[in-house]
C-alpha positions in Angstrom: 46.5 4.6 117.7 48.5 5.5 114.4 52.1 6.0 114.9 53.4 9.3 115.1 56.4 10.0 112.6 58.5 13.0 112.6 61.8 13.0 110.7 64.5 15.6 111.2 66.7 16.6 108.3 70.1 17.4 109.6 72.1 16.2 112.4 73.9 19.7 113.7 73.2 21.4 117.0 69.5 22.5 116.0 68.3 18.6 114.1 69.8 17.0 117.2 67.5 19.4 119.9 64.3 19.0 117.6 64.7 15.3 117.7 65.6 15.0 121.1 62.4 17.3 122.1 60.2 15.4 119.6 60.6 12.0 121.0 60.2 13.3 124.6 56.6 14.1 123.0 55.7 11.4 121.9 57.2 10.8 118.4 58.8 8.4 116.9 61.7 10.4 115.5 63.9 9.7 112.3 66.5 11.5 112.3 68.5 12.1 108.7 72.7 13.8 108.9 74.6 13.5 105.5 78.0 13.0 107.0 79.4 9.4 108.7 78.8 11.3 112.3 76.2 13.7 114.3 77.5 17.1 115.2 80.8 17.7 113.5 80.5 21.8 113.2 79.6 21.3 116.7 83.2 20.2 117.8 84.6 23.5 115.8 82.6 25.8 118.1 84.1 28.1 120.4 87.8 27.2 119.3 86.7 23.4 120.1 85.3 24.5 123.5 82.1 24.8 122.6 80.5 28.4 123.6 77.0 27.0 123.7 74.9 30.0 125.4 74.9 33.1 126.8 74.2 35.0 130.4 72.8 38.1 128.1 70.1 37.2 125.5 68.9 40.5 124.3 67.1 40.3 121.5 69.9 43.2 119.7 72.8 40.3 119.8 70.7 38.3 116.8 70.1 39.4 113.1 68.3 39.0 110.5 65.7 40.9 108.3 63.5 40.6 110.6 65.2 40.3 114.0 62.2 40.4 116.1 61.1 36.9 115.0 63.7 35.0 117.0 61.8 36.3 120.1 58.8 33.6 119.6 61.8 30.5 119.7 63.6 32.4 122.2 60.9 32.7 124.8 60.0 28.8 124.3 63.7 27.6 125.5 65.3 30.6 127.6 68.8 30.9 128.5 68.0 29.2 132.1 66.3 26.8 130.6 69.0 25.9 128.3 71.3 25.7 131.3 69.0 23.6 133.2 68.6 21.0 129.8 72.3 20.5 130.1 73.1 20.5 133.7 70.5 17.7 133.2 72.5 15.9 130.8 75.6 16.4 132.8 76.9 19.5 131.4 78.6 21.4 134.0 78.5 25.5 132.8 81.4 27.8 133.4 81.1 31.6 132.8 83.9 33.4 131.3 83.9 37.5 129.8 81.2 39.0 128.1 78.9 36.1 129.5 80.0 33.5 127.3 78.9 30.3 128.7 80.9 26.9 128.3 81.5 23.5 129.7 83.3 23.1 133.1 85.2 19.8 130.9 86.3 22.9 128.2 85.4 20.7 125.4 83.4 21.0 122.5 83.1 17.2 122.4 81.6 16.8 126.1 78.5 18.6 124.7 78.2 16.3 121.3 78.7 13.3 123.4 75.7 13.9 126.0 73.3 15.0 122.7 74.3 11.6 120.9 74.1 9.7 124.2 70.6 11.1 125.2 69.5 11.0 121.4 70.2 7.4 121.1 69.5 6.5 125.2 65.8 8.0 123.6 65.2 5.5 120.8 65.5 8.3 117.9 66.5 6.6 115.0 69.7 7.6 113.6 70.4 7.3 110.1 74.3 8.8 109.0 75.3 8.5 105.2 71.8 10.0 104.5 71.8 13.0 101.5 68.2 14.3 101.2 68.0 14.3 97.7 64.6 15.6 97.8 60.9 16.2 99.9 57.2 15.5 98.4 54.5 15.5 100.7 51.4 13.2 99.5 48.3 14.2 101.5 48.9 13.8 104.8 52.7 12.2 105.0 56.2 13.4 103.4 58.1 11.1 101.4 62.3 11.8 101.9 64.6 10.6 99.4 68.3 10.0 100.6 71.5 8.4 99.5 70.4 6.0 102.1 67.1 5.1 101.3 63.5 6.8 101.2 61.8 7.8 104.7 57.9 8.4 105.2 56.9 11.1 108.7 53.9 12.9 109.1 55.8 16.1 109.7 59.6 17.6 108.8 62.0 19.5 110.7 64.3 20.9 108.2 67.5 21.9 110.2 70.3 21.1 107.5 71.8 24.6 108.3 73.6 27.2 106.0 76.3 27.2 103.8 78.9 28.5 106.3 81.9 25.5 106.9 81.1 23.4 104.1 83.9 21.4 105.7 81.3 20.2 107.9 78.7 19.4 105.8 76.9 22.9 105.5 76.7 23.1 101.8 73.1 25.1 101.6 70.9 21.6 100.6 67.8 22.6 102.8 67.7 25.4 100.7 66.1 23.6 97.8 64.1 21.6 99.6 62.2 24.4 101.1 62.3 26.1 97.8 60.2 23.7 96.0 57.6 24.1 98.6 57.5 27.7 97.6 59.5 29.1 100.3 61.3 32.4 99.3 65.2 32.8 100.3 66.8 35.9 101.6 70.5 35.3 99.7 72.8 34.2 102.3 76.3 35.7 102.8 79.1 34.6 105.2 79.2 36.3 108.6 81.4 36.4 111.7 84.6 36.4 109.3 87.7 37.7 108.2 87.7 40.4 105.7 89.5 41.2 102.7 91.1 44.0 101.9 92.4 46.2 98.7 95.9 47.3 99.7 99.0 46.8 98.0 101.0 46.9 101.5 99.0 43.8 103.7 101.9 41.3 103.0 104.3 43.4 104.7 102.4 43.8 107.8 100.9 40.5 108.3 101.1 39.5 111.3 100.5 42.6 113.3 98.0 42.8 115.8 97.0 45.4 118.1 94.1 47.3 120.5 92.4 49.4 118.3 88.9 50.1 117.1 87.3 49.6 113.8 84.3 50.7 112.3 82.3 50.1 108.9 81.5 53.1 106.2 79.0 53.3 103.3 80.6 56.6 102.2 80.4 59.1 104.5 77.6 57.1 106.7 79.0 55.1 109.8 77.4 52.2 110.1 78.8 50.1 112.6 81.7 50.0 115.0 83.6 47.5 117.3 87.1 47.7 119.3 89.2 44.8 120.3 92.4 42.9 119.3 92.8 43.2 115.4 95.0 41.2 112.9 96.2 42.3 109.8 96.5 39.5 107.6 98.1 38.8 104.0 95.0 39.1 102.4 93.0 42.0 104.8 92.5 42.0 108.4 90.7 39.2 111.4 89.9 40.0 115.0 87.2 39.5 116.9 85.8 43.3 116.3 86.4 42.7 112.5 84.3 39.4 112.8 81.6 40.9 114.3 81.5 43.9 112.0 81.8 41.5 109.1 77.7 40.9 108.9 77.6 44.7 108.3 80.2 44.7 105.4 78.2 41.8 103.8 74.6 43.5 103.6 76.4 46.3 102.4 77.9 44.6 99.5 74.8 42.4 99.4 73.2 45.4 98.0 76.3 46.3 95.5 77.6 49.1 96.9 81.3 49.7 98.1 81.7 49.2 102.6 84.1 50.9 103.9 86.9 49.6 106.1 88.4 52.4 109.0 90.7 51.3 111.6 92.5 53.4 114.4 95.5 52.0 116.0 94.5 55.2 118.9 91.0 54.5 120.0 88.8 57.0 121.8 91.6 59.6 120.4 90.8 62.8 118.5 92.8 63.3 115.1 94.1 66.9 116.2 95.2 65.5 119.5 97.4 62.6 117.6 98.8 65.5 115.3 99.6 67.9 118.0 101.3 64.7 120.0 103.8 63.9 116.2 104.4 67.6 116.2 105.5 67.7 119.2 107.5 64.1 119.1 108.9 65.2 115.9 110.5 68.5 117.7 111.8 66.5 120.4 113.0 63.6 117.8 114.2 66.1 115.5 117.6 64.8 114.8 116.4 61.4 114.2 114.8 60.1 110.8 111.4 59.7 110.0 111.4 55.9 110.6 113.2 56.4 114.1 111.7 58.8 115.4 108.6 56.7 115.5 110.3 53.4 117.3 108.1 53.3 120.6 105.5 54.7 119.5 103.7 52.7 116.3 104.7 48.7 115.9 108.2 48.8 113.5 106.3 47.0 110.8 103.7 49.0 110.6 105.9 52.4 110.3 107.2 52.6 107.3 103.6 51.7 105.7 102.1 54.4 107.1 105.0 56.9 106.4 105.0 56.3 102.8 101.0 56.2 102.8 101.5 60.1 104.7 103.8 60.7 102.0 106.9 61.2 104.6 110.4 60.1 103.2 111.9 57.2 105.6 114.9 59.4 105.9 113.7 62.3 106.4 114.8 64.0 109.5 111.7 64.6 111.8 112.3 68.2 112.8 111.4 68.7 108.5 108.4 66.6 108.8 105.3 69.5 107.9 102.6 70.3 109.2 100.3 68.5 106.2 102.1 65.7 106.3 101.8 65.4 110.2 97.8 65.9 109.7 98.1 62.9 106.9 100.1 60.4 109.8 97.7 61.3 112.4 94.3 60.6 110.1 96.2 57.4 108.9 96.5 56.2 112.7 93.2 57.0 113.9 91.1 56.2 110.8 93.0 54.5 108.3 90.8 54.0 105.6 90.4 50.8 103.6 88.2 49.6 100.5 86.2 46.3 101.5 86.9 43.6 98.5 85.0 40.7 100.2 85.2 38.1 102.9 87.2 34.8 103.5 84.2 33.1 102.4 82.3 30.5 103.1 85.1 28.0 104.7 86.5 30.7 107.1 82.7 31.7 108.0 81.7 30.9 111.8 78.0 31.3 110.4 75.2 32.2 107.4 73.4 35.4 107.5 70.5 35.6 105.1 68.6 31.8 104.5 64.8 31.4 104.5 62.4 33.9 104.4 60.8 34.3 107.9 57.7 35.9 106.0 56.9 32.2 105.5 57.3 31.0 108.6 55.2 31.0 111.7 57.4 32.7 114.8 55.6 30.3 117.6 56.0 27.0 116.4 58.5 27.5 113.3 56.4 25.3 110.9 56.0 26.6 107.4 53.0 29.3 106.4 52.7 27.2 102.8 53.2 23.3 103.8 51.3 21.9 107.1 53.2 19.8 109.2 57.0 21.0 107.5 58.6 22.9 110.3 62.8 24.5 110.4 65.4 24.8 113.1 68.4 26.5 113.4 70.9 28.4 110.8 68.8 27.5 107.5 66.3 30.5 108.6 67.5 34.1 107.9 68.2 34.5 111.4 72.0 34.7 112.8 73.4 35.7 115.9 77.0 37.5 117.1 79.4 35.6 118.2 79.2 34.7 122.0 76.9 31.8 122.0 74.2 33.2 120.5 73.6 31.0 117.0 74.3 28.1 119.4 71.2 29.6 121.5 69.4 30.1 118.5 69.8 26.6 117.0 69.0 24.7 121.1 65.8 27.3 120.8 64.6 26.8 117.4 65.2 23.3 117.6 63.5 22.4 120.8 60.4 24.7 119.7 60.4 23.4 115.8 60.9 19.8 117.6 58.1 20.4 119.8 55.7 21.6 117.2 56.3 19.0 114.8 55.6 16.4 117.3 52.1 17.7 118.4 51.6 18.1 114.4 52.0 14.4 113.8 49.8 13.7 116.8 
């Protein structure tokens, strides 16, 4: 019997699944990573703990244009089933909040080091230093160009993810591979990050971080909203609510059009409530200034900001603090209002939103509508999850069911 080739394209979470599934199928697996090692975003996840899953897999935590898609990959490695493929490999799982799922060892590294074990235990042929320059299929085989050489499989798992962390090797070079197949591209945009802000004041309160809630406008529309600990920074604000609002802020601006920043340091409070609290403080305060009369109440560094944003003098005694400008304080602490600029980019990014068109791609095996026996895994399809585990769910799902599929292609 002919040998079965299949050669994965990208060495990350999702290339090392697929080729790990693959061989267990039968294939004799090639698999291609551009950098000297396998996995090195992988040691970055989680804060280098690696937050590889999650207890809640509703199909709401992942994105996309088409969100329902991840479904087909989903159901083909389940959340059980992804904790029963490590505890196999001698992952021990720990839950902590919100379901997030990591090793017992509390190391990114302990995950990367069973993967590369079991890969290589496995017989897939690893090949590091490998650039695919480009992909030509000729009848029934693909021919792979790298900076290491030229590679011949009877079917391709692409899984060379985004362009989020370039430091790590995800520079967007699947892109063009699929593209000259014919494969249309939703245009990616960083996601899960930091956001930049237009304020003249952010130096001056860097640094401050507090409980609060924060939500995402397009005008007058709300969008979306999140609450949790929130940074200001020098250049805008960070916090896990702020990353996981920061996929909203990027299809808004993906489409040209201004998003909306509005943060309360008072969640769950009603603006007239806050007013009718200062008027009250500033009775009681009323021999003190404007800037003191607020100590215990707002963070030090934040108060004189937000004064001279209300249009209050510093000095000002508080019993002569008006009633407008009271209204103005008490909007500015429960929906300060902030233009959107942009994001930290692609560096700061935990992960791509946007990638390939899953128009052209089937949802049940993950192979490629236009090019028979070409399949994708993981973060290069516009699919992207929140943060919690889920893109690492996505990439062990769409990896073990593109892995699959290419293997019983090249049968």
């Amino acid at each position: 019997m002919a040998e079965k080739r299949v050669a994965i394209i990208g060495g990350g979470a999702a290339g090392l699944m697929a080729a790990l599934v693959a061989r267990r199928f039968g294939a004799q697996v090639t698999l291609l990573e551009k950098n000297p090692r396998v996995g090195k975003k992988l040691l970055a996840t989680g804060n280098g703990r690696c937050n590889f899953t999650n207890m809640d897999l509703d199909l709401g935590h992942f994105h996309g244009t088409r969100p329902p898609f991840a479904q087909g990959a989903l159901s083909q490695l389940t959340g059980a089933q992804t904790l029963a493929f490590f505890r196999d490999l001698g992952i021990e799982p720990r839950e902590e909040e919100a379901g997030k799922i990591f090793p017992a060892s509390g190391q990114a590294s302990s995950v990367l080091d069973v993967l590369r074990y079991q890969v290589e235990h496995e017989g897939v042929e690893v090949v590091c230093d490998a650039t695919a320059k480009s992909l030509i299929k000729n009848g029934d085989e693909f021919t792979i160009h790298t900076s290491a050489g030229t590679f011949n499989a009877q079917a391709v798992v692409i899984a060379t993810g985004g362009k989020a962390g370039p430091q790590f090797g995800s520079t967007g070079d699947g892109y063009n591979l699929a593209i000259s197949f014919g494969h249309r591209l939703v245009e990616p945009f960083p996601a899960l990050v930091q956001l930049r802000l237009k304020a003249p004041f952010l130096k001056g309160i860097a640094g401050v971080k507090f409980v609060g809630q924060a939500s995402i406008h397009q005008g007058h529309l709300l969008i979306n909203q999140a609450e949790g600990e929130i940074l200001f920074t020098n250049y805008g604000i960070s916090g896990p609510p702020i990353l996981a609002l920061s996929r909203t802020a990027g299809e808004i601006q993906a489409q040209h059009k201004e998003a909306l920043l509005k943060v309360s340091l008072l969640p769950n409070q009603q603006t007239t409530d806050v007013a009718q609290y200062l008027e009250r403080r500033f009775r009681e305060q009323g021999t003190k200034t404007a800037e003191f009369s607020l100590v215990g109440f707002i963070n030090k560094r934040l108060i004189p900001v937000l004064l001279k944003e209300a249009n209050i003098e510093l000095k000002e005694k508080a019993a002569r603090i008006n009633t407008i400008q009271t209204a103005a304080l008490a909007k500015l602490l429960t929906a300060w209002t902030f233009t959107i600029t942009g994001t930290n980019g692609w560096t700061a990014a935990q992960v791509t939103a946007g990638g390939l068109d899953v128009r052209d791609i089937d949802s049940q095996t993950l192979g490629s509508r236009l090019v028979p026996g070409l399949y994708f895994a993981g973060e290069i399809i516009d699919i992207d999850g929140d943060c919690g585990g889920y893109n690492l769910q996505w990439a062990w799902s769409s990896g073990f069911t593109a892995g699959l599929s290419a293997a019983l292609y090249a049968t």
